[in-house]
SEDOMI-519112 format. One line per field, with one value per residue (C-alpha): residue in three letters; y, z negated, x. Coordinates in steps of 0.5 Angstrom, whole numbers, padded with zeros to 4 digits. Layout:
# residues N
r <- [ALA/...] .
Y <- [Y/...] .
Z <- [Z/...] .
X <- [X/...] .
# end
This chain:
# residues 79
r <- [UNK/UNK/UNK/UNK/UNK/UNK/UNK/UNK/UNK/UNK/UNK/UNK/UNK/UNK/UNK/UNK/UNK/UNK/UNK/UNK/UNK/UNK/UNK/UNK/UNK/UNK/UNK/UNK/UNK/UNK/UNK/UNK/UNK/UNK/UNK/UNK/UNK/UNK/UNK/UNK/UNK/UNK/UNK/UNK/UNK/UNK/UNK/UNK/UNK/UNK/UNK/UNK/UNK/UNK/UNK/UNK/UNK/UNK/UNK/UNK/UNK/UNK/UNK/UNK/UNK/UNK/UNK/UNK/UNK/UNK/UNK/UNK/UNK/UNK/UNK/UNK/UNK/UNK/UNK] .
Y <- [0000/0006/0013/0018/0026/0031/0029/0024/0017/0016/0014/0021/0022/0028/0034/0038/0033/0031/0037/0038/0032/0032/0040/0044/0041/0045/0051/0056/0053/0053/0060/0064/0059/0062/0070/0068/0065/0072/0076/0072/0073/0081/0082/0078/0083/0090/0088/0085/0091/0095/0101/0097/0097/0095/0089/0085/0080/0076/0074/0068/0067/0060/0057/0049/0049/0054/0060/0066/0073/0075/0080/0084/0089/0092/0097/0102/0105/0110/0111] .
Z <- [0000/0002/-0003/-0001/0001/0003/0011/0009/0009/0012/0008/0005/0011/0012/0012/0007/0002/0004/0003/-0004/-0007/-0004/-0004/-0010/-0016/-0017/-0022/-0017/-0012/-0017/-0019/-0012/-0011/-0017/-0014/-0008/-0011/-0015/-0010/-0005/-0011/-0011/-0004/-0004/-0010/-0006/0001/-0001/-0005/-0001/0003/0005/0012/0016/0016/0010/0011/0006/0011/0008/0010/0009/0010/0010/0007/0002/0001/0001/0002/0001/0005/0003/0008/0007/0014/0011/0018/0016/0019] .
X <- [0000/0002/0001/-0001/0003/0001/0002/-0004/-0003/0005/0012/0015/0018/0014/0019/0016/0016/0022/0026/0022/0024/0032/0033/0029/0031/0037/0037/0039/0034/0028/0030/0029/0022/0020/0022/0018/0013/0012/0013/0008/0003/0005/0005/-0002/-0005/-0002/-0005/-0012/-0014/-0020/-0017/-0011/-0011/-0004/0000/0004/0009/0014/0020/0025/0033/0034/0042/0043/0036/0037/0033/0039/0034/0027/0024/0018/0015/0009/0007/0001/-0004/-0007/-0014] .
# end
């Protein structure tokens, strides 16, 4: 019996769960998880308010697998 992952009902050959069991399970790796995941949240809370119109986007530099830099940019239209 096969478990299921979140590719559905496959070995865990899927590159997500893949990367996730080999990669982030180091100190570093898990602290700059955490940083996206706060400014994901952040920048989520900035652009859903009522009024906001433009564009929002979280941009991630990755070396070897690694999360080196991430980018928030928020572009405000003003109407």
């Amino acid at each position: 019996m096969v478990a299921k992952n979140s590719c559905g009902n496959i070995p865990p050959i899927c590159y997500s769960d893949a990367m996730i069991q080999t990669r982030v399970q180091t100190t570093p790796q898990m602290n700059m998880i955490e940083r996206v995941e706060q400014a994901l949240a952040q920048l989520l809370a900035d652009a859903s308010r009522r009024g906001f119109y433009g564009e929002a986007g979280l941009t991630l530099s990755v070396q070897d697998g690694r999360i080196q830099h991430i980018r928030v940019a928020i572009e405000r239209m003003i109407k």
